[in-house]
Biopython code that builds the backbone (N, CA, C, O; Angstrom):
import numpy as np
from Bio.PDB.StructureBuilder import StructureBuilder

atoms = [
    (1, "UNK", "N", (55.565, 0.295, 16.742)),
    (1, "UNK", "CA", (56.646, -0.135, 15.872)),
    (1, "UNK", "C", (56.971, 0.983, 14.879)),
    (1, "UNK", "O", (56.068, 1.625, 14.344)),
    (2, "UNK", "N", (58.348, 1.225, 14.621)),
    (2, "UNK", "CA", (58.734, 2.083, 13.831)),
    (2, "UNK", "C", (58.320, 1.430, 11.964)),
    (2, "UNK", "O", (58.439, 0.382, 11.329)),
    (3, "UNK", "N", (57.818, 2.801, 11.746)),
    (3, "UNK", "CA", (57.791, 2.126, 9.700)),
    (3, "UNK", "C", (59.296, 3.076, 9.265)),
    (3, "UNK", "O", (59.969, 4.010, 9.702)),
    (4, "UNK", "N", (59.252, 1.966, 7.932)),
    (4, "UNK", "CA", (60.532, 1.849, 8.089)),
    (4, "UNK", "C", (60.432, 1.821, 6.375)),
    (4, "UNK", "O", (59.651, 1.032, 5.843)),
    (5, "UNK", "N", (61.335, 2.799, 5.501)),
    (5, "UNK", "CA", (61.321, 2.558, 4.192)),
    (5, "UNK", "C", (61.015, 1.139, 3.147)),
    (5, "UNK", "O", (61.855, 0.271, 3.382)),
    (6, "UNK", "N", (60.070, 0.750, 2.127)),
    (6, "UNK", "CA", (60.327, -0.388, 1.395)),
    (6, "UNK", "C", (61.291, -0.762, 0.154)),
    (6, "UNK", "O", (61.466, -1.890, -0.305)),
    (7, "UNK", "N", (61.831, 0.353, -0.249)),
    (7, "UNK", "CA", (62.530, 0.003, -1.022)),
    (7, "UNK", "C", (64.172, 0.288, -0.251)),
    (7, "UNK", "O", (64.517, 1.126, 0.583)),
    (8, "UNK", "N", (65.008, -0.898, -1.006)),
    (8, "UNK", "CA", (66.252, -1.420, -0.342)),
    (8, "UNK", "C", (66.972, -0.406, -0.469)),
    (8, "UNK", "O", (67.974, -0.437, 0.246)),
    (9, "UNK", "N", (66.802, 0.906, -1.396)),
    (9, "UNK", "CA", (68.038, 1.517, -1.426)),
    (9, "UNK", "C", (67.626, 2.970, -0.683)),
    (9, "UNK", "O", (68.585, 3.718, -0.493)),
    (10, "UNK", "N", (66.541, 3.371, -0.319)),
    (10, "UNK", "CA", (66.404, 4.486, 0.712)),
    (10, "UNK", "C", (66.279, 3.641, 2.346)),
    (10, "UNK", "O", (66.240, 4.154, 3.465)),
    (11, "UNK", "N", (66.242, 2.218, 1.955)),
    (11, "UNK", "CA", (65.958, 1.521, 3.345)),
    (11, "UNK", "C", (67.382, 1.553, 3.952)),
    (11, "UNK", "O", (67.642, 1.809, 5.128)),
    (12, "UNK", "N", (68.257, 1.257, 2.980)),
    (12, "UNK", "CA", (69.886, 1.708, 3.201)),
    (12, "UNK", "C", (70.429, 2.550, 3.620)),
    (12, "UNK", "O", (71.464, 2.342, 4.253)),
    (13, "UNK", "N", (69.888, 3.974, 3.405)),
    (13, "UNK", "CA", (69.903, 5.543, 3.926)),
    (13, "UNK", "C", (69.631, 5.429, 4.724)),
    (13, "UNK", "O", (70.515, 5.737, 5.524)),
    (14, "UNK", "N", (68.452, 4.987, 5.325)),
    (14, "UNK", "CA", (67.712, 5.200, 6.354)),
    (14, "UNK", "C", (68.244, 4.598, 7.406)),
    (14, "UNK", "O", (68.667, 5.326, 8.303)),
    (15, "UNK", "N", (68.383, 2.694, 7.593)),
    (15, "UNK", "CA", (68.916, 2.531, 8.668)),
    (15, "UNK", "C", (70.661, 2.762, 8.710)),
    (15, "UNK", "O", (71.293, 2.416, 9.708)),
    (16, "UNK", "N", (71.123, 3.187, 7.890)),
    (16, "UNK", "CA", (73.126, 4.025, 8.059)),
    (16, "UNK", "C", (72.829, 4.668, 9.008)),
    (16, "UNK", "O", (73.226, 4.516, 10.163)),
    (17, "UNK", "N", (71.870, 5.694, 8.462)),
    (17, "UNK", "CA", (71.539, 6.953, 9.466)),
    (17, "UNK", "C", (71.052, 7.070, 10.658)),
    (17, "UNK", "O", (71.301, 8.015, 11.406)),
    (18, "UNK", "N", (70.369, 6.180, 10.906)),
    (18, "UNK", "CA", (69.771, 5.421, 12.408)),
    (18, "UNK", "C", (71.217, 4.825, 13.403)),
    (18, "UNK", "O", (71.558, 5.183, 14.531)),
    (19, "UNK", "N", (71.732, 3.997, 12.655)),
    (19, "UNK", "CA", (72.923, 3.200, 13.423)),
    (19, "UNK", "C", (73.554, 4.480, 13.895)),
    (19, "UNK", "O", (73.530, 4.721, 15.102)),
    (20, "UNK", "N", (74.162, 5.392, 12.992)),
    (20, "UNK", "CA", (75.327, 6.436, 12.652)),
    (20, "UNK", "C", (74.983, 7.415, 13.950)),
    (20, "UNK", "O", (75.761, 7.689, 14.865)),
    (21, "UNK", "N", (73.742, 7.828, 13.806)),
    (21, "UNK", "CA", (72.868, 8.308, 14.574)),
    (21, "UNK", "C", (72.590, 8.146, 16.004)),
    (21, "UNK", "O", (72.372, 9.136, 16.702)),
    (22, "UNK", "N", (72.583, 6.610, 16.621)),
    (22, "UNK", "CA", (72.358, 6.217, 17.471)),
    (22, "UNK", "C", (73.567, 5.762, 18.449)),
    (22, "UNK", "O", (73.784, 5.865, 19.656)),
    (23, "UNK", "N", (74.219, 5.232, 17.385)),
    (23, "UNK", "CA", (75.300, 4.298, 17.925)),
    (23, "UNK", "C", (75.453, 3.156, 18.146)),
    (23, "UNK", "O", (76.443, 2.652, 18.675)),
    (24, "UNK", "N", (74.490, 2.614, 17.767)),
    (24, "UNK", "CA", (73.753, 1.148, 18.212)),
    (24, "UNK", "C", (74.530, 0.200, 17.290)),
    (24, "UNK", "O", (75.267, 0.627, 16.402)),
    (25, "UNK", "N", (74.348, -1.038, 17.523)),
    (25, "UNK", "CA", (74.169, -1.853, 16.502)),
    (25, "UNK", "C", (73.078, -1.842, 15.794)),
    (25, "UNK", "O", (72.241, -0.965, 16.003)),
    (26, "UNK", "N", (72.815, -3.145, 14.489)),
    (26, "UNK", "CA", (71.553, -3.381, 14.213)),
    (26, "UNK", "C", (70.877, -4.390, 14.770)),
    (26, "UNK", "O", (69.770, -4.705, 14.333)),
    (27, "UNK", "N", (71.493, -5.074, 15.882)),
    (27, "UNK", "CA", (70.223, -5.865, 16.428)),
    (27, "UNK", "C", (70.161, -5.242, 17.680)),
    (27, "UNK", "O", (69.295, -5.791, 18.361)),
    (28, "UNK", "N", (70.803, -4.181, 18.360)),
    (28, "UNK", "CA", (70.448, -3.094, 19.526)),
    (28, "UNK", "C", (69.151, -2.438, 18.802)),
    (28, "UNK", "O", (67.951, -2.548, 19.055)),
    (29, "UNK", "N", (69.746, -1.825, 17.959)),
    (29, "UNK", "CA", (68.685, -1.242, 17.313)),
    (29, "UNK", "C", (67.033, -1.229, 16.640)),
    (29, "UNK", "O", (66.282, -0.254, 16.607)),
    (30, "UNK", "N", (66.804, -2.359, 16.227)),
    (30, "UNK", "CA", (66.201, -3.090, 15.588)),
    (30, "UNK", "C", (65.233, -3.593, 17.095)),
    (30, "UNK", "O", (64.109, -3.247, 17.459)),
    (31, "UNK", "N", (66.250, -4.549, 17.722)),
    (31, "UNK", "CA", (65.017, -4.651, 19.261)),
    (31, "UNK", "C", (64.528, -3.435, 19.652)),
    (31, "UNK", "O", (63.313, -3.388, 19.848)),
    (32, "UNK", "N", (65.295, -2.243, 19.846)),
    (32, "UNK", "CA", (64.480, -1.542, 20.695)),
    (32, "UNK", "C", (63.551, -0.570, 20.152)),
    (32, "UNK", "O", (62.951, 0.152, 20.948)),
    (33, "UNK", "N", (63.313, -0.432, 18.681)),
    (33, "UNK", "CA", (62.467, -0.350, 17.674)),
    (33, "UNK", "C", (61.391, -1.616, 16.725)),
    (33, "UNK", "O", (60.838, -1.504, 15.631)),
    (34, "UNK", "N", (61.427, -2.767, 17.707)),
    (34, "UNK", "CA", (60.586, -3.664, 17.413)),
    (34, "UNK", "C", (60.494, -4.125, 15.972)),
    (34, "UNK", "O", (59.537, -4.676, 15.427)),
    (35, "UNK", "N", (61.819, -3.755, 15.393)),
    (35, "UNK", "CA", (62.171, -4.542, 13.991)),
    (35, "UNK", "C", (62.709, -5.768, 13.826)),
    (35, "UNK", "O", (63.257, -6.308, 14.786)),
    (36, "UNK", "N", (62.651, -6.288, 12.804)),
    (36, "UNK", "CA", (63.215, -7.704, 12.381)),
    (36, "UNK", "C", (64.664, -7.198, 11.913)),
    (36, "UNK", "O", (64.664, -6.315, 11.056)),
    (37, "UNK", "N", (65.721, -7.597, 12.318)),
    (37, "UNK", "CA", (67.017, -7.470, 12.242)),
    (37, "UNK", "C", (67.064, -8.203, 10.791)),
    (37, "UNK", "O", (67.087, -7.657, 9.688)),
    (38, "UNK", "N", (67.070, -9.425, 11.061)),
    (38, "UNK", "CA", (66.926, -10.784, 10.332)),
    (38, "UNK", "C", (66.585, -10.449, 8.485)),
    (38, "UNK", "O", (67.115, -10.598, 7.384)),
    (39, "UNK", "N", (65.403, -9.944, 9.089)),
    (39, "UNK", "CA", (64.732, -9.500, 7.335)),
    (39, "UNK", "C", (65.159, -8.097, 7.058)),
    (39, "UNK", "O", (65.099, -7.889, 5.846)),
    (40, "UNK", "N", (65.567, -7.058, 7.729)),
    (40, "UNK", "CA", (66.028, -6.014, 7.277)),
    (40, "UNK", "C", (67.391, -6.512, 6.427)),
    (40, "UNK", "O", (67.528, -6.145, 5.260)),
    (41, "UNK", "N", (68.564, -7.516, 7.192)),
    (41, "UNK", "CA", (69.685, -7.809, 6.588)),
    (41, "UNK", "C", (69.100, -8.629, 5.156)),
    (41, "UNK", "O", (69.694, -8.429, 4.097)),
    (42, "UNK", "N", (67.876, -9.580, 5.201)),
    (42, "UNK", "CA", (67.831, -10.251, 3.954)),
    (42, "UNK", "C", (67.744, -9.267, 2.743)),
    (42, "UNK", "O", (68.366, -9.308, 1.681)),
    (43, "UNK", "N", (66.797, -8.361, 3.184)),
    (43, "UNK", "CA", (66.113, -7.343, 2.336)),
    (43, "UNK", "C", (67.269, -6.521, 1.658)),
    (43, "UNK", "O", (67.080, -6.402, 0.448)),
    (44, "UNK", "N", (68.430, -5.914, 2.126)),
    (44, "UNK", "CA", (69.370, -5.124, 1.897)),
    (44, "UNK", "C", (70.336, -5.681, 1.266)),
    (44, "UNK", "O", (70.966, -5.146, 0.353)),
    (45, "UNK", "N", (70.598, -7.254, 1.889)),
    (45, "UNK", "CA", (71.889, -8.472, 0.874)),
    (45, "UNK", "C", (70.937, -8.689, -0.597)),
    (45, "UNK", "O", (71.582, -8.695, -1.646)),
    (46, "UNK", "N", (69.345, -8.875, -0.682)),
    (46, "UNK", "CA", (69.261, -9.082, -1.915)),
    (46, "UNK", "C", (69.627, -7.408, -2.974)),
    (46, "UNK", "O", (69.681, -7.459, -4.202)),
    (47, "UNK", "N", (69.810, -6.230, -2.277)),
    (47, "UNK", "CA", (70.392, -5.299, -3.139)),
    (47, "UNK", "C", (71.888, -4.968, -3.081)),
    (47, "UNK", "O", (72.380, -3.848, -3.214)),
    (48, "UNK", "N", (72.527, -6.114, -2.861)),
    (48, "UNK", "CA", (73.530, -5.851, -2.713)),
    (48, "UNK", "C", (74.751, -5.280, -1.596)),
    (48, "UNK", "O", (75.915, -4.885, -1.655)),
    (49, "UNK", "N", (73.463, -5.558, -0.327)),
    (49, "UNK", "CA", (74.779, -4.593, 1.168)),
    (49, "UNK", "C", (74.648, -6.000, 1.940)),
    (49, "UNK", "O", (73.781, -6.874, 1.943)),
    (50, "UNK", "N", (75.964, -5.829, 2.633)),
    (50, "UNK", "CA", (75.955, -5.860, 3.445)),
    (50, "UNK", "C", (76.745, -5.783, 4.925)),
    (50, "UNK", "O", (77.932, -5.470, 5.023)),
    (51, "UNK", "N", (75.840, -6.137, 6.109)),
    (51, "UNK", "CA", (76.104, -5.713, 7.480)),
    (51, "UNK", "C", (77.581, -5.996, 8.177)),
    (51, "UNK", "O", (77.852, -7.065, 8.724)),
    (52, "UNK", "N", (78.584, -4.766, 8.065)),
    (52, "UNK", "CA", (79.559, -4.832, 8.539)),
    (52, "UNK", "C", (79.855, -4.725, 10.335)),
    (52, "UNK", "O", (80.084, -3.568, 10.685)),
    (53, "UNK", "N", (79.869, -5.416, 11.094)),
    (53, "UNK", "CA", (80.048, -5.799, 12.458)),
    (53, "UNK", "C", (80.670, -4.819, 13.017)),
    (53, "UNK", "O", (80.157, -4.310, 14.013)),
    (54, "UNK", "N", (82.059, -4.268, 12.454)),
    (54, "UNK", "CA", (83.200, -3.901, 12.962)),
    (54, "UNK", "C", (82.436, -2.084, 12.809)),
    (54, "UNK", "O", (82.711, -1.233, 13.656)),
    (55, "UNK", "N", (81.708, -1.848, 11.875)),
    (55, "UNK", "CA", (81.893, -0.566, 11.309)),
    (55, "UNK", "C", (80.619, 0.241, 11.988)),
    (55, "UNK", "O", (80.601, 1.394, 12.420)),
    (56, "UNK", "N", (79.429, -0.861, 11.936)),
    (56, "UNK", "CA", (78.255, -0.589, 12.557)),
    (56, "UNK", "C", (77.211, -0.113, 11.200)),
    (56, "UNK", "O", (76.058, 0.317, 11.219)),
    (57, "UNK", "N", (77.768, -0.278, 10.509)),
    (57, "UNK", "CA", (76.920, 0.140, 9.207)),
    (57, "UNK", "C", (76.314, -1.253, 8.017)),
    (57, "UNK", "O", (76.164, -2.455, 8.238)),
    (58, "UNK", "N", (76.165, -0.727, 7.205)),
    (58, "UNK", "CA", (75.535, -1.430, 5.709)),
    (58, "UNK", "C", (76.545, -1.133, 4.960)),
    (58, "UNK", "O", (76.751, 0.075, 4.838)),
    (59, "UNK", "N", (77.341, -1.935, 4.342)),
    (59, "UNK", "CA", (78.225, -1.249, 2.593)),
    (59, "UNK", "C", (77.834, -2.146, 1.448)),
    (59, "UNK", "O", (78.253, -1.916, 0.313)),
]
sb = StructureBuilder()
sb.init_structure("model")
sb.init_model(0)
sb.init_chain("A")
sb.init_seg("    ")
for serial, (resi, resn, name, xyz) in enumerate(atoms, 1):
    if name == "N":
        sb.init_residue(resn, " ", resi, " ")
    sb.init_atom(name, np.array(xyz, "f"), 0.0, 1.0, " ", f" {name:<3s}", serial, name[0])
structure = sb.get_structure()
């Protein structure tokens, strides 16, 4: 399993740059890195982002 930043606002950097990076979505992504989609989005809406569908990112 990938580790993965704990705080929400380099965790934000981090998976932009992954998606941006990859091309993926975040639940492409997230499965095939054995992450929780689910709690990455909770984790990031309690700082304020969130998961835009259309864009493939976090704002």
């Amino acid at each position: 399993m990938m580790q993965i930043p704990n705080d929400p606002f380099i965790l934000f950097s981090f998976i932009n740059t992954q998606l941006r990076d990859t091309g993926m979505t975040l639940r492409s992504f997230c499965a095939e890195n054995e992450l929780d989609a689910d709690a990455i989005s909770e984790k990031l809406k309690k700082a304020g982002f969130r998961y835009d569908d259309a864009k493939r990112c976090f704002r």
